[in-house]
C-alpha positions in Angstrom: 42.9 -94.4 -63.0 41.2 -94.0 -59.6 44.9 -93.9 -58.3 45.5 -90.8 -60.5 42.0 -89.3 -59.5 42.7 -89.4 -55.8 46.6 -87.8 -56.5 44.6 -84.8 -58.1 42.4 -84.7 -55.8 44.9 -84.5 -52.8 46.7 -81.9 -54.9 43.7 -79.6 -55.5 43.0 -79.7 -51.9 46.2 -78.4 -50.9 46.3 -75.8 -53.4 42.8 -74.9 -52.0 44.1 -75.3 -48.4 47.3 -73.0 -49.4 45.0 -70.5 -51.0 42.8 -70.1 -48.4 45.6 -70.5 -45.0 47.1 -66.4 -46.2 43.1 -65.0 -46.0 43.0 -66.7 -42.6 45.8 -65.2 -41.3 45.0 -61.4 -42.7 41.8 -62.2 -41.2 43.5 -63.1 -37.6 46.0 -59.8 -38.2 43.5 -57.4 -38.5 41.6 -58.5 -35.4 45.0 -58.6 -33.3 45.4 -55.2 -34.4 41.9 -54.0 -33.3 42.1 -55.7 -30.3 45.4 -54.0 -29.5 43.6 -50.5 -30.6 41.2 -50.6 -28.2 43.0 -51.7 -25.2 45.6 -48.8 -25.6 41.9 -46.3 -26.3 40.4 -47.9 -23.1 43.8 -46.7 -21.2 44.1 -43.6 -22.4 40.3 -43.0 -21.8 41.0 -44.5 -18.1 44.2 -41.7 -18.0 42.5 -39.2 -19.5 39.6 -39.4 -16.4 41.9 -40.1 -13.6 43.9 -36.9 -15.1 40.7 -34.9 -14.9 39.6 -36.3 -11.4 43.1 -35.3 -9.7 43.2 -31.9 -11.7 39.8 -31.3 -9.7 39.8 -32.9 -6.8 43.8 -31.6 -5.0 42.4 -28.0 -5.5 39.7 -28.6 -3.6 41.6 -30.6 -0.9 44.1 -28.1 -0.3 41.3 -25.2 0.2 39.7 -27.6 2.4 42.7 -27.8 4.4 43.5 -24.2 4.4 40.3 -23.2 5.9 40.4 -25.9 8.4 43.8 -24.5 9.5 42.1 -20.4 9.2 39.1 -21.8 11.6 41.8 -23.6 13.8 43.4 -19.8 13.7 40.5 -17.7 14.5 39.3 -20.4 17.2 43.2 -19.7 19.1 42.5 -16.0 18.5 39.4 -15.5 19.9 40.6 -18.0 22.8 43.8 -15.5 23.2 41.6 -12.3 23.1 38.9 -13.5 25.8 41.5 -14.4 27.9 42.9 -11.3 27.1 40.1 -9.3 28.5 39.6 -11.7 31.2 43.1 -11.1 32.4 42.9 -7.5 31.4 40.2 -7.1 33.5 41.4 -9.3 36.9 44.3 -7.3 36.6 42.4 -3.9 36.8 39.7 -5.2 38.9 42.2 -3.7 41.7 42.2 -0.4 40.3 39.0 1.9 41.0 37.3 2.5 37.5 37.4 6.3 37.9 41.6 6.2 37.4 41.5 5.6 34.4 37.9 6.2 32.9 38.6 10.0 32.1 37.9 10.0 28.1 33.9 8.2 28.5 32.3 9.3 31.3 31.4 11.7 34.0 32.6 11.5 37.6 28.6 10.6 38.0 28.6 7.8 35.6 32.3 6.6 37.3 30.2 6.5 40.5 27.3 4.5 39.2 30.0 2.1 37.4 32.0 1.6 40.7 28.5 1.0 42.7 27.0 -1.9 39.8 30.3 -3.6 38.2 31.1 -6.6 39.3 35.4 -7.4 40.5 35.7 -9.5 37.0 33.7 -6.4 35.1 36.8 -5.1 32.5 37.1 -1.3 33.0 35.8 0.8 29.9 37.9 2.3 27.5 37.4 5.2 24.7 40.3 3.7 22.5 38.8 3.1 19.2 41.1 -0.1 18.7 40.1 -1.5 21.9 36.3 -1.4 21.0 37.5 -2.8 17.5 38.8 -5.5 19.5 35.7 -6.3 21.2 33.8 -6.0 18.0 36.2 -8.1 16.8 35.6 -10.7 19.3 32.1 -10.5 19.4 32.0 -11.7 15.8 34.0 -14.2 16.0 32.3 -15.6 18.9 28.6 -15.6 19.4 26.3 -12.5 20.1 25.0 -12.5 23.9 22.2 -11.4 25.4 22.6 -7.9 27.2 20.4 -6.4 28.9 19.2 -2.8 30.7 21.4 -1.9 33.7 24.2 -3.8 32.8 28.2 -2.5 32.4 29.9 -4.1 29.2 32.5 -2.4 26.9 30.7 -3.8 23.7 27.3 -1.7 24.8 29.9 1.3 23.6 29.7 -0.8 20.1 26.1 -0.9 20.3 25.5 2.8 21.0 27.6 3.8 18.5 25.6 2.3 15.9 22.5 2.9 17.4 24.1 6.5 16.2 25.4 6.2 13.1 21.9 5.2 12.5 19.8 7.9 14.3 18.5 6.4 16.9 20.1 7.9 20.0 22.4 11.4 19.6 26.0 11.7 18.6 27.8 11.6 22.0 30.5 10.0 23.6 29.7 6.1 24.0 29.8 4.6 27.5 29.7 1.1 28.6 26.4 1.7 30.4 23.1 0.2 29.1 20.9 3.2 30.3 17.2 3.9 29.2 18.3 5.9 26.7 20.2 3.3 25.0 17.1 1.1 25.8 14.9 4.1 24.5 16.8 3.2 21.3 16.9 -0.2 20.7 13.1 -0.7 21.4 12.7 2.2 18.0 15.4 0.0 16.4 13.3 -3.1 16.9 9.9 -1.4 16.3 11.6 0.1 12.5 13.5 -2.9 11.9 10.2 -5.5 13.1 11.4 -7.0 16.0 10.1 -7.7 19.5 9.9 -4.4 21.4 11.5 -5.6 24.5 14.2 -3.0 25.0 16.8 -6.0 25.2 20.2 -6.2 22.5 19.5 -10.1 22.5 20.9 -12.1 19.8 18.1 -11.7 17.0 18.4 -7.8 17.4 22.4 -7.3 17.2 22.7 -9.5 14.6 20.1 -7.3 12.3 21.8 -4.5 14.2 25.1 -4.8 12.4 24.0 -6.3 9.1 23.8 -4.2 5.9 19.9 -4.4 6.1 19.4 -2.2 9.6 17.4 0.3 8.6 17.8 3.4 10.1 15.6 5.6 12.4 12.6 7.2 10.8 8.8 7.0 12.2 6.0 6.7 10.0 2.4 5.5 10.0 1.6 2.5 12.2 4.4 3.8 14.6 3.5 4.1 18.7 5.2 5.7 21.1 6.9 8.3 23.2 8.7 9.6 20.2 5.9 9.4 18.5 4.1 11.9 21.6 6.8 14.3 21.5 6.5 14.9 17.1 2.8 15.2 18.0 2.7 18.1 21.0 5.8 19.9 18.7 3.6 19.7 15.7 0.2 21.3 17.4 2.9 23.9 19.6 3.5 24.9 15.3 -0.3 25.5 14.8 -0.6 21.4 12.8 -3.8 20.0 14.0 -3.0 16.4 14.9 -4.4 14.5 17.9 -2.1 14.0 20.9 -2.4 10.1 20.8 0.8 8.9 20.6 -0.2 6.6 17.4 1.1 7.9 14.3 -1.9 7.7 12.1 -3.2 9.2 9.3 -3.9 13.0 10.7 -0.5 12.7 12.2 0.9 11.6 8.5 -1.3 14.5 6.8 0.4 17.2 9.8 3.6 16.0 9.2 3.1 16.6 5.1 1.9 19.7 5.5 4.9 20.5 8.0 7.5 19.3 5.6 6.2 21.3 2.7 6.1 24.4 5.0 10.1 24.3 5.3 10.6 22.9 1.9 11.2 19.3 2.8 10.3 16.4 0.6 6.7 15.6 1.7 6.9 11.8 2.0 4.6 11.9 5.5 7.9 10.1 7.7 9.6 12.3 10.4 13.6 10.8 9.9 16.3 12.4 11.1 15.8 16.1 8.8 12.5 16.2 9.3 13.3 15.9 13.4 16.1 18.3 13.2 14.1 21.3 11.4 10.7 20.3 13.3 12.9 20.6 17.0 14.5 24.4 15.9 13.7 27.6 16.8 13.5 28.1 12.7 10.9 25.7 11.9 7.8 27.6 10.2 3.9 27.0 11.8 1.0 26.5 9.6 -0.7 28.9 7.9 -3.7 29.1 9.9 -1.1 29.6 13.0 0.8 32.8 11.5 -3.4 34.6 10.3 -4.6 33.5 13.6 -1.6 35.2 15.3 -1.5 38.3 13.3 -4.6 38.6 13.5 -4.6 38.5 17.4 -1.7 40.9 17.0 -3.8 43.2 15.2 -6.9 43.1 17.5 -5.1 44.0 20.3 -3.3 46.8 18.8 -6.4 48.4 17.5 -7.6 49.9 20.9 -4.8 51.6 21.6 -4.8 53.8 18.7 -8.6 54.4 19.4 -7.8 55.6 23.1 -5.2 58.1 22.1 -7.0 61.1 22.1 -7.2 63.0 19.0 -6.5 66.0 20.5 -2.7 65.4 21.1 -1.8 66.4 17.4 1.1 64.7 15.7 4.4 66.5 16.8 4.0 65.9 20.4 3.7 62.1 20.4 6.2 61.9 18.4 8.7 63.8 19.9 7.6 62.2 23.0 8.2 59.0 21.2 11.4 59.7 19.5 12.7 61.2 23.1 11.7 57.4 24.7 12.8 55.7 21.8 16.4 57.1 21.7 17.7 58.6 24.4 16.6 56.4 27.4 17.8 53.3 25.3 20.9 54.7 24.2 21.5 55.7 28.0 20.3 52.1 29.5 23.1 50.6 26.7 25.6 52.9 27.7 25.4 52.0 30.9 25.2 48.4 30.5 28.3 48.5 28.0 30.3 50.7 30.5 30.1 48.0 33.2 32.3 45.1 31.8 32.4 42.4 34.6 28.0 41.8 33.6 30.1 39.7 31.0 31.4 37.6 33.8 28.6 37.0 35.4 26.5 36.1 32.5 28.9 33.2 31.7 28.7 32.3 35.1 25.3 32.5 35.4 24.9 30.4 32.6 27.0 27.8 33.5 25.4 27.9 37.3 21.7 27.3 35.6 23.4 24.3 33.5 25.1 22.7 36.7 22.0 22.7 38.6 20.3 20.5 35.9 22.9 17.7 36.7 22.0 14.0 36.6 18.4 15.0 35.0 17.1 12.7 32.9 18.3 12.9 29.0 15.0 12.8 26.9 15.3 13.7 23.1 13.8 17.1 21.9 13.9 17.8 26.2 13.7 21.5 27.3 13.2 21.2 30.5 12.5 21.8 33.5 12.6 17.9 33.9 14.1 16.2 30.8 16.8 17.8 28.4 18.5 16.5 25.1 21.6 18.6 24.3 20.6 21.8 22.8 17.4 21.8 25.2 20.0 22.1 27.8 22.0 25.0 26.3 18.7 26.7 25.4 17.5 26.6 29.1 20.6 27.5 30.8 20.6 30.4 28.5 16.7 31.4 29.0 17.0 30.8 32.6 20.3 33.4 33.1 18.1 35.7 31.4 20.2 35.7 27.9 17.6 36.1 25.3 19.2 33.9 22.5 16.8 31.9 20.5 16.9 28.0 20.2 19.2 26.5 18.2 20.0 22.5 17.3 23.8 21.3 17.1 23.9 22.2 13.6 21.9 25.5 13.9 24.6 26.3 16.6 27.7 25.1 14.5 26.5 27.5 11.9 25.7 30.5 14.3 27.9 32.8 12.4 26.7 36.1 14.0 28.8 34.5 17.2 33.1 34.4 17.4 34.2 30.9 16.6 36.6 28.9 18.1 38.3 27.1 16.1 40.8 25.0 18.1 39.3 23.1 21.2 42.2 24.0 22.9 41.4 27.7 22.4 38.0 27.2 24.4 37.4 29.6 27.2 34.8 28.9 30.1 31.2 29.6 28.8 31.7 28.7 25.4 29.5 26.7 23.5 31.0 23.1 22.2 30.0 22.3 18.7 30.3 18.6 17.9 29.2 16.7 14.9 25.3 16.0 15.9 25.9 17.2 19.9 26.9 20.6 22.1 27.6 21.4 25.7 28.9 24.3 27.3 32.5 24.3 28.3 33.6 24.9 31.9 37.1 24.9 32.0 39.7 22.7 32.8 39.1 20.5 30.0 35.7 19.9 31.6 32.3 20.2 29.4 28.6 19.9 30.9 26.4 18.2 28.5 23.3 16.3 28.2 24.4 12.9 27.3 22.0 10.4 25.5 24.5 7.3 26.3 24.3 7.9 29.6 20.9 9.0 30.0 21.2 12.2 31.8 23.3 15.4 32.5 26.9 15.1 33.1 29.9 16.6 33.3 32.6 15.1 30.7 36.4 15.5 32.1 39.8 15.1 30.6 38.1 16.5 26.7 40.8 17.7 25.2 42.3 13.6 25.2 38.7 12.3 24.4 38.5 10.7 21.3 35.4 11.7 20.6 35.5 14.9 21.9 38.4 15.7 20.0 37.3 13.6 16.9 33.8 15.0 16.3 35.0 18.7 17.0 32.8 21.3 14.9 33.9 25.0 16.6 33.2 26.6 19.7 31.1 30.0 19.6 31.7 32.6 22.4 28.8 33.9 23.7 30.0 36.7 25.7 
């Protein structure tokens, strides 16, 4: 019996053993099979990432490579264009400046350029692409210091900003850093709140030719002798200001009043309008000016119509009057219109009283007898050959209508006035012009015009005054 009891028992435990060996191995299966699952997950997480790190990172490596090869490109560039304008310049160094200076300067400035440059100095030049070169180079280098009394072909740069902003006149640039251009920067650094050193160091030509220079205007809190000159043209107007050279608050309440007078907007700051209209001939005084002076007018008219004696009647004064008034000026006319060469010598009287202001110093709003800007010039040549025209700015004489225009700058005859965009001279002839010249400071005679690219590119008209 116990025999047969251990035989079932061996059997049950093998069924039990069978039964339970296929549960064991579904068991084993199904973890093989996640085990495999998430090894192939893992890689294709690990593929996905390396995918996404290459995808982002060759981009970048290839733009870091292309800009190191554009630096390497601009660093040979601006190595090939100094020594450029070293060579250039060693190479001219033998040639005297005034050869080949014609287009920028006088034969005053050539003089002063010979006397100061240095043999290494590179000769100045009027070609627009060569001062786009310099600019060029100047940016792709670092700014350098330059200061007053100096001879450098990027001070041309300079002044030409310094007028595309209103700070100095339009005119022809030069290479020279005279104390107009000094004038100039030390407003540009006083607007722009800088050091008021009069020097283009690094600081200042780097806010010089950025988007946020702001242009020329003076205002309250201003000093100086801008400032001066506002002040003595706003009390010559009948404004009552002090002559302090600070622009304070009576100066800001003249200059209001002023502005409204000739229908400007009335924001108190004298910019370049306010300077333009406030300088002319047309600018309109105060009130109190124009009662005070008719009222002088009319005081000293009143005695003479109480001394004529009452006794004289009517007719006879004013036949008498009507014979002066007619006659004796239709005669004097006759006689001045009969005699043709006077038109000669006007022009050349003109021109003589302009000439003899040569190398005077260049001051803006200048009539003389000293200090001249450009229409102060024309407007005392003219007074002083006894030619009673009135004062007129650049634009006041680009606009004279009631005077022949010249259309062509060739077509320019000796004595004619030169109208250029924000400048005038008076022509002399053989492509000559005489003209009070804020870039170089003074009174000058520009040659060789009719190939300047500025006098040719800012051309207005001409107007014949004779």
């Amino acid at each position: 019996m116990n025999r047969y009891r251990n035989a079932d028992s061996k059997i049950e435990q093998r069924v039990q053993t069978t039964n339970r060996r296929p549960h064991e191995y579904t068991v084993f299966d199904t973890k093989t099979r996640s085990k495999k699952r998430f090894r192939i997950k893992k890689k294709n997480l690990v593929f996905t990432a390396a995918a996404v790190f290459m995808a982002l990172t060759i981009p970048i490596i290839f733009a870091t490579a292309a800009n190191t090869n554009e630096v390497a490109k601009m660093a040979q560039v601006s190595m090939q264009a100094t020594q450029g304008m070293s060579k250039t310049a060693s190479e001219q160094s033998a040639t005297p400046p005034a050869a080949t200076n014609g287009n920028l300067t006088s034969d005053l400035t050539d003089e002063a350029v010979v006397a100061s440059a240095a043999p290494t100095d590179p000769v100045p030049s009027a070609d627009p692409n060569a001062i786009a070169s310099d600019t060029a180079v100047k940016t792709m280098t670092a700014y350098s210091v330059i200061t007053p009394g100096t001879n450098d072909p990027f001070i041309a740069v300079i002044q030409q900003r310094l007028m595309d902003l209103d700070y100095m006149d339009q005119d022809d640039p030069t290479t020279l850093y005279g104390p107009a251009t000094t004038q100039a920067i030390e407003y540009f650094q006083r607007k722009n709140g800088l050091p008021q050193d009069g020097v283009a160091g690094v600081e200042t030509q780097t806010v010089l030719f950025s988007n946020e220079a702001k242009p020329y205007t003076v205002s309250d809190g201003d000093s100086g002798p801008d400032v001066q000159s506002i002040q003595d043209r706003l009390v010559e107007l009948g404004y009552t200001v002090d002559h302090t050279g600070y622009f304070g608050s009576d100066t800001t309440k003249a200059v209001k009043y002023f502005q409204k007078m000739n229908g400007l907007s009335s924001d108190g700051n004298v910019g370049s309008n306010t300077r333009e209209i406030l300088y002319s001939e047309t600018a309109e005084p105060s009130l109190e000016y124009t009662a005070a002076k008719k009222a002088a007018a009319a005081a000293s008219a009143a005695p003479c119509k109480s001394s004529t004696p009452s006794s004289s009647g009517s007719p006879k004064p004013s036949a008498s009057a009507s014979a002066s008034s007619s006659p004796k000026p239709s005669a004097s006319a006759s006689a001045s219109s009969s005699s043709a060469p006077k038109d000669t010598s006007k022009v050349e009287a003109f021109i003589n009283a302009a000439l003899a202001q040569l190398g005077k110093t260049y001051v803006l709003g200048g009539k003389g007898p000293d200090v001249f800007d450009c229409s102060g010039l024309v407007y005392y040549a003219l007074k002083a050959s006894g030619n009673g025209i009135p004062y007129m700015t650049s634009y006041g004489w680009g606009d004279a209508g009631q005077y022949m225009k010249i259309s062509s700058i060739k077509d320019l005859k000796r004595g004619d006035v030169v109208c250029e965009r924000g400048h005038v001279g008076i022509y002399l002839g053989d492509g000559q012009i005489v003209n009070a010249s804020s870039s170089n400071g003074k009174i000058i005679i520009s040659k060789d015009v009719f190939n300047s690219n500025y006098w040719v590119g800012h051309w207005v008209c001409g107007r014949r005054l004779f």
